[in-house]
TORFITOR-349024 format. One record per residue: residue in one letter; x, y, z of N, C-alpha, C in turn. Coordinates in steps of 0.1 Angstrom, whole numbers, plus 2048, in hexadecimal, padded with zeros to 3 digits. Layout:
! residues N
AXYZXYZXYZ
...
! end
This chain:
! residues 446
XA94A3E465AA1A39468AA2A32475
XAA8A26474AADA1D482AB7A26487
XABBA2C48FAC0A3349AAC3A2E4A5
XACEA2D4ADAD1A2D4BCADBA334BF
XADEA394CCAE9A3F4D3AE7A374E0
XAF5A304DDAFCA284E7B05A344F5
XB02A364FEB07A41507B0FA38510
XB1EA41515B24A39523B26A2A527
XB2AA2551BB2EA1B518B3DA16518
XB40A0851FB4CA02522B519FD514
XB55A05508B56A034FEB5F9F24FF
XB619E84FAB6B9E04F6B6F9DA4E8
XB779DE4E5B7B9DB4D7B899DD4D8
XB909D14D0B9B9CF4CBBAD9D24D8
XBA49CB4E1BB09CD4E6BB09D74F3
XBA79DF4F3BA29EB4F9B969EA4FD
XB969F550DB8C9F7514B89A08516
XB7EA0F50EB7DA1A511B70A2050F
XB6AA28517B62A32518B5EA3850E
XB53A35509B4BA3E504B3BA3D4F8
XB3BA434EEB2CA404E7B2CA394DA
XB22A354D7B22A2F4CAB13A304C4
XB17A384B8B07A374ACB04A304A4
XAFBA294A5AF3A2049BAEBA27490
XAEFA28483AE6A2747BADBA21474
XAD5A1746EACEA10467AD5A0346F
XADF9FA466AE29EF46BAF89F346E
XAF59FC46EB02A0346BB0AA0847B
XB1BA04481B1CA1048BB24A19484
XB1CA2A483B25A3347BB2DA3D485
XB2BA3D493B36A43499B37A3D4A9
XB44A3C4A9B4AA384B7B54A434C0
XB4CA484C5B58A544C9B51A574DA
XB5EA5D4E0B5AA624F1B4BA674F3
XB4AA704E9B3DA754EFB33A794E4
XB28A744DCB21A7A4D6B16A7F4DB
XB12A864D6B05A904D9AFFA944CF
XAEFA8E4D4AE2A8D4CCAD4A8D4D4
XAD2A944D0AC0A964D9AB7A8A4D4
XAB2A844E0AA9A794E3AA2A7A4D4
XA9CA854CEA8DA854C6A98A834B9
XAA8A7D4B8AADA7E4ADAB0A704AB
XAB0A654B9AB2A584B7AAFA554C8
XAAEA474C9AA8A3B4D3ABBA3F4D9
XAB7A454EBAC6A444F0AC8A3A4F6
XAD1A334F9AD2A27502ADDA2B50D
XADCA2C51BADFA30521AE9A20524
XAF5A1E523AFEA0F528B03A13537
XB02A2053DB03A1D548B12A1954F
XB1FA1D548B2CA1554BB29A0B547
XB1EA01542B209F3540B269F0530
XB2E9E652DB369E0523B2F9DC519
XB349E250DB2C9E44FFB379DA4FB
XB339CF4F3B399C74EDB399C44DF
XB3F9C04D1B369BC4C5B329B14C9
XB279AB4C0B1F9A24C2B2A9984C0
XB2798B4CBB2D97D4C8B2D9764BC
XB399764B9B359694ABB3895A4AA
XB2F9544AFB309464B5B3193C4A2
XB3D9364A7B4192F498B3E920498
XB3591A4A3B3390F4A0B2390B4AB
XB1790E4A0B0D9064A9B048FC4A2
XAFD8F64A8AF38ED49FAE88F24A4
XAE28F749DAD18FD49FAC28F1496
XACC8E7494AC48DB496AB68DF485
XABA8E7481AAE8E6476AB38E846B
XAAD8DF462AA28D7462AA78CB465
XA9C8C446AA998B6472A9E8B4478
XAA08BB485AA08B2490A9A8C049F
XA918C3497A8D8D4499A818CF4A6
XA7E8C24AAA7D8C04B8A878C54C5
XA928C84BCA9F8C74CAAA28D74C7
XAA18DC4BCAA18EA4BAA9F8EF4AD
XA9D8FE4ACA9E90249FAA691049A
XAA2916491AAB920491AA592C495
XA9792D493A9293449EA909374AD
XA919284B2A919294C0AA39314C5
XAAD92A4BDABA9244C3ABE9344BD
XABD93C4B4AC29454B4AB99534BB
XAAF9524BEAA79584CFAB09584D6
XAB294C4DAABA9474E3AC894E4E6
XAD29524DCADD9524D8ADC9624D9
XAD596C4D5AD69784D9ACF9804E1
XACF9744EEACB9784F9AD7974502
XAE096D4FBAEE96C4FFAFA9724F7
XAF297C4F2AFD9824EBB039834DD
XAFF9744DEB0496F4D0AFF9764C0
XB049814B8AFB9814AEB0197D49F
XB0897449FB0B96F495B0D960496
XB07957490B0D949493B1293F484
XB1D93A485B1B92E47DB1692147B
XB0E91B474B0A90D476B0D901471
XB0F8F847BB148ED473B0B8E6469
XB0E8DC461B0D8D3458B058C3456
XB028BE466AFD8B7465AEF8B6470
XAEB8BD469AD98BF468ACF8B0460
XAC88B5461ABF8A9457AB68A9448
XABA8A9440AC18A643CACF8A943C
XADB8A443DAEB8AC43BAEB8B5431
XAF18C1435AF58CE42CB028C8421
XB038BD41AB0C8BD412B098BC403
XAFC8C03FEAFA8C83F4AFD8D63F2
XB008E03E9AF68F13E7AEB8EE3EC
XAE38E63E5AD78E63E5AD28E93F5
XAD48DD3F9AD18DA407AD78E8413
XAE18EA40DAEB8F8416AE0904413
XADC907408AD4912406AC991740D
XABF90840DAB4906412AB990B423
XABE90742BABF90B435AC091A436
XAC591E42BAC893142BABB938429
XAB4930424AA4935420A9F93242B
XA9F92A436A97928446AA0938448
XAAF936446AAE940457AAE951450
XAAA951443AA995E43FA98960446
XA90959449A8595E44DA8495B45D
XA8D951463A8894E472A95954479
XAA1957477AB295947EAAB969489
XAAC967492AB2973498ABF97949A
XAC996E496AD5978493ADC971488
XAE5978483AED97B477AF1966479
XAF5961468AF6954468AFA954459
XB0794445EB06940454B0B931456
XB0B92A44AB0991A44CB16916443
XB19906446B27902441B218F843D
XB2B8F942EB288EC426B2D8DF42E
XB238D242CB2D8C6430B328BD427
XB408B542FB478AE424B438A0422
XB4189B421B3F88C423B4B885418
XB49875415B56872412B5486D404
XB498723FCB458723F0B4287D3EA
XB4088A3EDB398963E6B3F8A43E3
XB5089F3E8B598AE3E1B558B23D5
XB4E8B23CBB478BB3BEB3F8C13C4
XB368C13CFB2D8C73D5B338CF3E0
XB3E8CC3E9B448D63ECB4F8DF3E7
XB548DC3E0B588E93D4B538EF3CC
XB438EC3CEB398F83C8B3B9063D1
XB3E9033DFB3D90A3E8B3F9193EB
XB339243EAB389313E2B449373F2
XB4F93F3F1B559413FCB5194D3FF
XB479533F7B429633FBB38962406
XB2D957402B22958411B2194A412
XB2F940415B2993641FB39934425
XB35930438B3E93543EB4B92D43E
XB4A91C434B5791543AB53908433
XB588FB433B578EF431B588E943F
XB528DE442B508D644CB4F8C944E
XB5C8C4453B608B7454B628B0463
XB568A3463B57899471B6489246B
XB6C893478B77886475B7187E483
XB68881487B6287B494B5487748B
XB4D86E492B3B86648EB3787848C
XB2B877485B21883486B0F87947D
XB0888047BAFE87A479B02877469
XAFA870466AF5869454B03865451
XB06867445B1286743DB1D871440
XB2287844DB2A88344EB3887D450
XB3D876455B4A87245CB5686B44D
XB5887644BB60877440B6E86D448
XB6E861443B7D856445B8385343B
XB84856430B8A851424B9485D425
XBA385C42ABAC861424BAD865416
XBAD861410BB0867400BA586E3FE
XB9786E402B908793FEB9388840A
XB91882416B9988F41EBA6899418
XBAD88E416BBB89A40CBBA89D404
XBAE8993F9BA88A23EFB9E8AE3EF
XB9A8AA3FEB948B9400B9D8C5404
XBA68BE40FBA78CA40FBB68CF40A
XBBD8CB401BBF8CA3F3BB88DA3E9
XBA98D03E5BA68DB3DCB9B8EA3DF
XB9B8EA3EEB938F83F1B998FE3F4
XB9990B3F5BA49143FCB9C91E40B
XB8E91A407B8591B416B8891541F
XB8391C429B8B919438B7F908437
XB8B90043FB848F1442B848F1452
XB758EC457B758EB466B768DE467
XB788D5472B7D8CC475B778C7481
XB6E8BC489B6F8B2493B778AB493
XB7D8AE49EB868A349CB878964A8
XB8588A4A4B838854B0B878714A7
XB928694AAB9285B4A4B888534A6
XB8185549BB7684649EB7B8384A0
XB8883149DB8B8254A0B8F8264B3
XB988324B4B998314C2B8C82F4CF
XB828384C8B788374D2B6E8284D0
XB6E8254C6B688184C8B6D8104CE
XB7E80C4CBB808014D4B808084E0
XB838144E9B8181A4F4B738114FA
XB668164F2B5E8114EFB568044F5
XB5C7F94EBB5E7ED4EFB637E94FE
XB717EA501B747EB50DB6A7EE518
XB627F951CB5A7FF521B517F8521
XB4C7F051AB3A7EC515B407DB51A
XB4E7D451AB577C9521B4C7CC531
XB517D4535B527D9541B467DA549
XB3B7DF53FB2F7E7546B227DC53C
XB257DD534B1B7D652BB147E2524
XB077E5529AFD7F3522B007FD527
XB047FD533B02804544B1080B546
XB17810537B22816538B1E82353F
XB2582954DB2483154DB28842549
XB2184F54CB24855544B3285F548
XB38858553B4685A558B52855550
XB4E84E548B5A846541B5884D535
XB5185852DB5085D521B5786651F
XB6386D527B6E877524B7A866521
XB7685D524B86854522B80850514
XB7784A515B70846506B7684B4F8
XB6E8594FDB738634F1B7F8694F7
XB898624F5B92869502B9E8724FB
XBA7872502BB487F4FDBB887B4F1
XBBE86C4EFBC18654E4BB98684D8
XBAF8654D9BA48634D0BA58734C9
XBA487C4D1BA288C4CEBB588C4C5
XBBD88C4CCBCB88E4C8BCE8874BB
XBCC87A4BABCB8714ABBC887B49F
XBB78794A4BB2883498BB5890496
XBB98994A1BBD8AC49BBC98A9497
XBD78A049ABDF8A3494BE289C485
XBD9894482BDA892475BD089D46F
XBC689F477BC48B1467BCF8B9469
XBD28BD475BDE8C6472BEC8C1467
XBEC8B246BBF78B1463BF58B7455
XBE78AF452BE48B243FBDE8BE43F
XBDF8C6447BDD8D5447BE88D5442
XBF58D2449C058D8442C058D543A
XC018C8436C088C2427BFE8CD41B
XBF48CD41EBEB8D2411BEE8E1413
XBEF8EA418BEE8F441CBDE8FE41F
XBD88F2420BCA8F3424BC88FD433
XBBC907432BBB90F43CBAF90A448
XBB4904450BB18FD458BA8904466
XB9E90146DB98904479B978F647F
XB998F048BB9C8EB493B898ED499
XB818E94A1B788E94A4B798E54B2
XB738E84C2B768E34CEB7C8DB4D4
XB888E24D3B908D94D6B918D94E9
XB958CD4ECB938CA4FAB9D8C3503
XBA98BD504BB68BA507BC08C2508
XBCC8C2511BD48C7513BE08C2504
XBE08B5503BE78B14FCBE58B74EA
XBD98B84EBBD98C14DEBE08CE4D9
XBDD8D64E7BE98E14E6BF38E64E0
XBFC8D54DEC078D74D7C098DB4CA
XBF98DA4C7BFB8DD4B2BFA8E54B0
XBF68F14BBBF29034B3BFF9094BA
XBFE9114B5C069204B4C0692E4B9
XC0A9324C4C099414C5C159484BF
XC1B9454B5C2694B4B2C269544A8
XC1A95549DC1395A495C0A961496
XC0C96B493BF8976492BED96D48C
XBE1970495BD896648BBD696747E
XBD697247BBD797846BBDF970461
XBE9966465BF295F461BF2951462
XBEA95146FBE793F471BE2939464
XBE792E45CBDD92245ABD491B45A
XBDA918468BD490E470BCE915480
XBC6916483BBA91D48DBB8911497
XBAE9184A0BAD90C4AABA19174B6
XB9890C4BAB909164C0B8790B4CD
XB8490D4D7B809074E4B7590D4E7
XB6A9044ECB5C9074F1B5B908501
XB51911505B4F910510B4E90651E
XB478FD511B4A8F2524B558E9521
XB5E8EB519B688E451FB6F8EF526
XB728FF526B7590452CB6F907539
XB6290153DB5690254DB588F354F
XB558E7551B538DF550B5F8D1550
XB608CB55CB6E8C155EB638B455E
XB708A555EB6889B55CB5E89A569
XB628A0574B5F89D583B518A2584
XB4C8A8576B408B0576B348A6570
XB3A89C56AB3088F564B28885573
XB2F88857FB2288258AB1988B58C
XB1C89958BB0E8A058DB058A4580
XB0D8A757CB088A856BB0689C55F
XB0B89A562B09888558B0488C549
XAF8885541AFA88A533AF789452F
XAF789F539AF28AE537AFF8B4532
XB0E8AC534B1A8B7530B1D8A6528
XB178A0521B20893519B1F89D50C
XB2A8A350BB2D8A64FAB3889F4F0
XB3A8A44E4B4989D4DCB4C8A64D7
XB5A8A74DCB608A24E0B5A8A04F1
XB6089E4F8B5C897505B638A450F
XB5A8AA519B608AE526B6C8A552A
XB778AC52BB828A4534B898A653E
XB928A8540B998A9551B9C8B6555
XBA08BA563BA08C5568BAB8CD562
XBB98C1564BC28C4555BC18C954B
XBB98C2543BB48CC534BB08D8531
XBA88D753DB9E8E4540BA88F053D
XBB28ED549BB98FB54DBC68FA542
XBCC8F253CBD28F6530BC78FD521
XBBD8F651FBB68FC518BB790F51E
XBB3910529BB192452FBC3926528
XBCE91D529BD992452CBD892851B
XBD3919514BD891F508BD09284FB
XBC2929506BB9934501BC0942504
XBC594750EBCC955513BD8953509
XBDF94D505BEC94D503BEC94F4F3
XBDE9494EABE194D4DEBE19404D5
XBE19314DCBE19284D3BD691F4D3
XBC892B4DABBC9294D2BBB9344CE
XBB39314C6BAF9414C5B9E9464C3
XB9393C4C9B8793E4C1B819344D1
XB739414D7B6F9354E2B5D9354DA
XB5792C4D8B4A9254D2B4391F4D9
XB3A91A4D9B2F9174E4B2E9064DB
XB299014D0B2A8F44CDB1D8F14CD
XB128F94D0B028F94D6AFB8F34CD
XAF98EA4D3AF48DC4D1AE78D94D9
XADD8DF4D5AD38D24E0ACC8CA4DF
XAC78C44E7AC38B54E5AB58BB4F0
XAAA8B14EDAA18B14F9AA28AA503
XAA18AD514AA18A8520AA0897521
XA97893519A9588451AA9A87E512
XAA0884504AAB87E501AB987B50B
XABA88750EAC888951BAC987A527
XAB587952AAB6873535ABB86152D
XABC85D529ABB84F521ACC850529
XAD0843526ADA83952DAE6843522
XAED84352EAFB849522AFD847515
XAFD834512AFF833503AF88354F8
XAEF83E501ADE83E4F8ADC84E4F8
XAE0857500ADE861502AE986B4F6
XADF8744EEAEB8784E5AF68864EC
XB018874E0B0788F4E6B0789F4E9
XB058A94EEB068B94EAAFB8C04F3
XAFC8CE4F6AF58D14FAAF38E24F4
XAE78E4500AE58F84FBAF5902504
XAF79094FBAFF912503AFF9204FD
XAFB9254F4AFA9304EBAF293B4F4
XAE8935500AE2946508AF0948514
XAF593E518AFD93D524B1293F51E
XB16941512B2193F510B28950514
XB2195950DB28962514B2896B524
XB1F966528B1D96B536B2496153E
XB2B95353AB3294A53FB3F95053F
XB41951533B5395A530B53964538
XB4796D53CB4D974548B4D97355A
XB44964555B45963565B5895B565
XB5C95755BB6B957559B7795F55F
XB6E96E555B72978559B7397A569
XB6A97D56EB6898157DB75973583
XB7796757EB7D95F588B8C961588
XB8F96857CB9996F577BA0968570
XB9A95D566BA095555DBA495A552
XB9C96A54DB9796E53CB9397D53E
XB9B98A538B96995536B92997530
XB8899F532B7F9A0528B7F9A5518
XB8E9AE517B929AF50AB959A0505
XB9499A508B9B98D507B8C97E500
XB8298650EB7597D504B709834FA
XB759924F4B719974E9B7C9954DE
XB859904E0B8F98B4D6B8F9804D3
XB889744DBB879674DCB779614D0
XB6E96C4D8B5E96A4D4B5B9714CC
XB6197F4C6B5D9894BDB6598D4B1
XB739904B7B7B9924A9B8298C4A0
XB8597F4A9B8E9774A2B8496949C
XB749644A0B6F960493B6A966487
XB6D97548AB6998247CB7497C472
XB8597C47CB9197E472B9296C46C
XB8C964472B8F958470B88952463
XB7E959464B7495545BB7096144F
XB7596F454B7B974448B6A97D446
XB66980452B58984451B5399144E
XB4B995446B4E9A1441B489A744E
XB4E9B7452B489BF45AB3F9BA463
XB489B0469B3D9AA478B4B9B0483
XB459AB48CB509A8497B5B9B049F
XB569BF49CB619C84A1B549D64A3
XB599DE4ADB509E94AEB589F34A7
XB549F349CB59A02491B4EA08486
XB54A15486B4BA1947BB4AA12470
XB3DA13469B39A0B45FB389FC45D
XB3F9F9468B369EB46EB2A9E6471
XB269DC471B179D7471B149D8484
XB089E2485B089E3495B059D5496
XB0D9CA49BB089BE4A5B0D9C64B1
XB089C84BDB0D9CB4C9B099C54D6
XB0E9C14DEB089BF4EDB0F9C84FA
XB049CC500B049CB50DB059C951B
XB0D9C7521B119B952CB129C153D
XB0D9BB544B0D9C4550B169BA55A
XB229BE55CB2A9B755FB259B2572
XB1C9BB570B189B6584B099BA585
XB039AE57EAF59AB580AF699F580
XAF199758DAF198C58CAE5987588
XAE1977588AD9974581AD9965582
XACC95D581ACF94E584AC9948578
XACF93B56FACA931569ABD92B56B
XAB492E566AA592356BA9E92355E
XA9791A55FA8E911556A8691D54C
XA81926553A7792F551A7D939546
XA8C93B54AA9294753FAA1942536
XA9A932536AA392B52AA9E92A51E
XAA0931513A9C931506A9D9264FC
XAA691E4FBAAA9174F3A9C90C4F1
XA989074E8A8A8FD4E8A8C8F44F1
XA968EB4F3A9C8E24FCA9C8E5509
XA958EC50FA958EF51AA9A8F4528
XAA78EE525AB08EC52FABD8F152A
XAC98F5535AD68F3534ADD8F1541
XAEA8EB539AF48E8548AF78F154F
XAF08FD54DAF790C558AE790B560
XAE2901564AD4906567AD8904575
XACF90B57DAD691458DAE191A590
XAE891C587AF2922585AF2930586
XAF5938590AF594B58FB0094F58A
XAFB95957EB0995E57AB0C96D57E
XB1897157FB1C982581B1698D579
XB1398456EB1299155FB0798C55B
XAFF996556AF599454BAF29A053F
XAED998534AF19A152CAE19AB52A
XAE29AF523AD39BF529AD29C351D
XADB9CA50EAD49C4501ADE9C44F8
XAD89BC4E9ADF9B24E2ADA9BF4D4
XAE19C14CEADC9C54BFAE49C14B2
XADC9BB4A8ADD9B249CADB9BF494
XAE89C148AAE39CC47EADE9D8480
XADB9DD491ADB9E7494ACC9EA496
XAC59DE499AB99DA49DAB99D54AD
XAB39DC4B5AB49D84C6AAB9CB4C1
XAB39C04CAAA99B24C7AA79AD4D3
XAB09B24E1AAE9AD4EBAAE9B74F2
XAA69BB4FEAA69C6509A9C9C1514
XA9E9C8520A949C6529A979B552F
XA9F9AA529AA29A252CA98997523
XA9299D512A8799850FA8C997502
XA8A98F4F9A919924E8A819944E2
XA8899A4DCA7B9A34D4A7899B4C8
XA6E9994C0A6D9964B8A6D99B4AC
XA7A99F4A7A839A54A1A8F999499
XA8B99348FA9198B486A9B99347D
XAA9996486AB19A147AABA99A475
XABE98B478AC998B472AC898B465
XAD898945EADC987450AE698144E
XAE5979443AF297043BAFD97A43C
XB0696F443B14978446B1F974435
XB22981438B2B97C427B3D97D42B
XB3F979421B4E97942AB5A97F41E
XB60985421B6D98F41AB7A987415
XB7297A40EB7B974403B7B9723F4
! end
């Protein structure tokens, strides 16, 4: 039997901060209580030390780049990567290489990460603007969502034909994710800029490019045909203040519709960060102003987001280095997203019940996830670790991701996390991930 006793632990869950133990069985937690007691020769003790037991992160939006384009990452490296940051559950997007807008093609991906995932996964069908029969194959037991660019994405993804968009989402009753970003606005943006500069557009002008307009255009027309259809809607990084205005805290999420959820660096990351950082933080939607930034924190506390994601995207270094127009967009964030939320914490932006409601329970309830996301009995042990005052620095040497790099690099953080468990399998300890391949296809309670 897999066994652990979790001892003296900063319990967090649901709201609550409290004291005490937790047992792992097999892949199972069967008791959470002040104080259990068991002799070492009956299970592996883990001494937490007052440090903060968390459920595992459930990051709802990454690209782990495979198949094809598994120079820049894969699902082996990128989920390493991910539960050494905590992360043990991820969702994946749809435009991989070939695009996931077959079964066929969706499946195949589930057969890579049943043999390579280090943590728990699952993948989203994509829509493109010909193959709704293939997305209403779409089983809603084990796959996590439909996925729609209303912004460019690679091959055939950028679904523009209104009448097939309101027939999707029309006839699924699965949650639909959403980019949202105007392709007519950013081109002529676009244009303008390339008037201006010729090739040599710099990469300071790419938050106006892809700018507020461009973002606002497109989320409020899904939202709108969210109302009209009564389609159940996710919102994907959103990054503007002016967006704001479409969500809701007036409603329990349990009741929301329509959802809405914000990535890391637009919450770290202002335009004023593109002279030192340049295409190391060019993502899409686009970093924007110091303004956005701090309405995005107001309206992540307040309830009208409700979901924080990493977007983890990477690219290789000399792709990055090419001329702005040439350099593509996204980067790694999946080792660095939760030990960021608490260097948040420490600045006093985010409590910590607060990044476990953001990062843990509310993409379980959003996505309807069976037995992830909460520390309770008979739950699946995903758990982490986190040492709220161990500092620690970004360097080259203990960046995981295949891509080598990230934008937190020299960066010291307050926290680090010490270990990660998938299914009730220790997969990270000692600051090392073990090679321990536990995830599993996440199923979901619909």
């Amino acid at each position: 039997m897999n066994r652990y006793l979790i001892k003296n632990a900063k319990i967090v869950n649901e709201g609550v901060i409290f004291e005490g133990d937790v047992l792992v069985e097999n892949d199972l937690i069967v008791e959470v209580s002040e104080n259990i007691s068991l002799k070492s020769s009956d299970c592996m003790i883990i001494d937490a030390e007052g440090n903060y037991l968390l459920p595992g992160v459930i990051d709802d939006q990454v690209h782990f780049r495979e198949p094809g384009l598994t120079h820049k990452g894969d699902i082996e490296s990128e989920s390493r990567a991910a539960v050494a940051g905590g992360i043990t559950s991820y969702i994946e997007q749809p435009n991989t290489v070939p695009n996931a807008v077959t079964q066929e093609i969706l499946e195949e991906k589930y057969k890579i990460a049943a043999e390579k995932s280090f943590a728990n996964y699952s993948f989203m069908m994509g829509a493109t603007n010909d193959n709704l029969e293939e997305v209403l194959k779409t089983n809603p037991k084990n796959v996590a969502g439909i996925k729609i660019f209303l912004g460019s994405s690679t091959g055939n993804m950028l679904v523009d034909n209104e009448a097939v968009l309101e027939k999707i989402f029309a006839c699924t009753s699965m949650l639909i994710a959403v980019h949202c970003e105007d392709e007519m606005t950013i081109k002529n943006n676009l244009e303008k800029y390339k008037e201006e500069y010729g090739e040599d557009v710099p990469v300071t002008a790419h938050h106006l490019i892809r700018s507020e307009e461009a973002c606002y255009i497109s989320s409020s027309k899904a939202v709108a045909l969210a109302k009209k259809t009564g389609a159940r809607l996710h919102v994907f990084h959103l990054s503007t203040a002016k967006e704001m205005e479409l969500f809701t805290n007036k409603i329990p999420l349990e009741e929301k519709k329509i959802t809405a959820e914000v990535c890391v660096h637009h919450l770290w990351f202002t335009n004023d960060d593109y002279e030192t950082k340049g295409n190391l933080i060019k993502w899409n939607p686009a970093v924007k102003t110091a303004n956005d930034r701090k309405v995005l924190w107001e309206a992540l506390n307040d309830g009208r987001i409700d979901v924080i994601a990493t977007d983890h995207a990477p690219h290789t270094l000399d792709e990055k280095k090419q001329k702005y127009l040439q350099a593509p967009s996204g980067g790694p964030l999946v080792q660095h997203a939760l030990v960021a939320m608490f260097e948040a914490h420490h600045q006093g932006k985010i409590s910590v019940e607060k990044i476990v409601e953001k990062m843990c329970h509310n993409p379980a309830k959003i996505f309807k996830i069976e037995k992830r996301g909460f520390i309770k009995e008979g739950y699946f042990a995903d758990l982490v670790i986190i040492n709220a005052g161990l500092p620690w620095s970004v360097k080259k040497e203990n960046i995981l991701s295949k891509c080598g790099w990230s934008p937190f690099e020299g960066f010291t953080f307050k926290s680090r996390i010490t270990h990660t468990f998938v299914n009730g399998k220790l997969v990270y300890s000692g600051f090392k991930v073990k090679d321990i391949r536990a995830g599993q296809r996440m199923l979901f309670d619909r």
